[in-house]
N, C-alpha and C positions, 0 to 999 in steps of 0.2 A: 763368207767373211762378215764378221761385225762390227763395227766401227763406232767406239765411244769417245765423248770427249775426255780430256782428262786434263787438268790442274788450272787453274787461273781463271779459265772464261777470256775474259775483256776481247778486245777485238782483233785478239789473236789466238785463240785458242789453241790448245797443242791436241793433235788426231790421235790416237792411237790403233791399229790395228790388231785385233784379237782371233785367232783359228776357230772355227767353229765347229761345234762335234760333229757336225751334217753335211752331207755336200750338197743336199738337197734345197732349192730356191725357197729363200723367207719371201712372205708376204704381208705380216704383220707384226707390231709392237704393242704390248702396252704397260702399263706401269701401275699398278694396285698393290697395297696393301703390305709395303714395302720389297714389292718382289715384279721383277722385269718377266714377262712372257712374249716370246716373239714363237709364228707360227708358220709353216707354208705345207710345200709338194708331201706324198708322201706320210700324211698323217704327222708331221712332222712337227714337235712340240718344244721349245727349250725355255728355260727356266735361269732368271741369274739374281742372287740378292743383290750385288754389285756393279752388275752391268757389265762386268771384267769376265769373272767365270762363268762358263756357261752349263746347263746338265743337259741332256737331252733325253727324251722321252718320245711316246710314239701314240696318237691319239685311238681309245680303245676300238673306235668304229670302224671295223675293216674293210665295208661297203663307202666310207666316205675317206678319198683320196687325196682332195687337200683343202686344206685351211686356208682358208684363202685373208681373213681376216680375227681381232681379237681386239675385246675392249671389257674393262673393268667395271661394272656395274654399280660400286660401291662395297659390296660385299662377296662378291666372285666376279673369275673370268668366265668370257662367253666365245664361245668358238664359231665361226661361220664360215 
C-alpha cells in the first residue's frame, strides 16, 4: 500500500490510501524530474506522475532481486 498526502497540508492533513500494483515490500522513494519512483522485493519498480496512480514495472536485471533503495541524481534515477 501507498500512502500520500492529499489536500490542505496545515496540521491536519487528510491521509489517503491508494492499492498498489505489487504485493511485493517497497523500500524506496524518490521524487525527480516530475515523476515519483518507489522501488523494492522482486525487481520491483513503480512509477507515478501524481503520486495517486501508480505503473509498475519490473527491473531488467534478473540476477539482482531487490531494490533496496532509489534517488534522483539530477538528471536520472539510480537504483541500489
Amino acid at each position: 500500500m501507498i500512502t500520500v498526502t492529499g489536500g490542505g497540508g496545515g496540521s491536519s492533513p487528510t491521509w489517503v490510501s491508494r492499492a498498489s500494483p505489487t504485493s511485493w515490500l517497497l523500500n524506496g522513494v524518490a521524487y525527480g524530474n516530475g515523476v515519483f519512483v518507489a522501488v523494492g522485493f522482486n525487481r520491483t519498480i513503480l512509477t507515478s506522475a501524481d503520486g495517486l496512480s501508480w505503473t509498475g514495472a519490473t527491473a531488467p536485471d534478473t540476477n539482482y532481486y531487490e531494490n533496496t533503495s532509489v534517488i534522483w541524481t539530477g538528471s536520472q534515477f539510480v537504483l541500489t
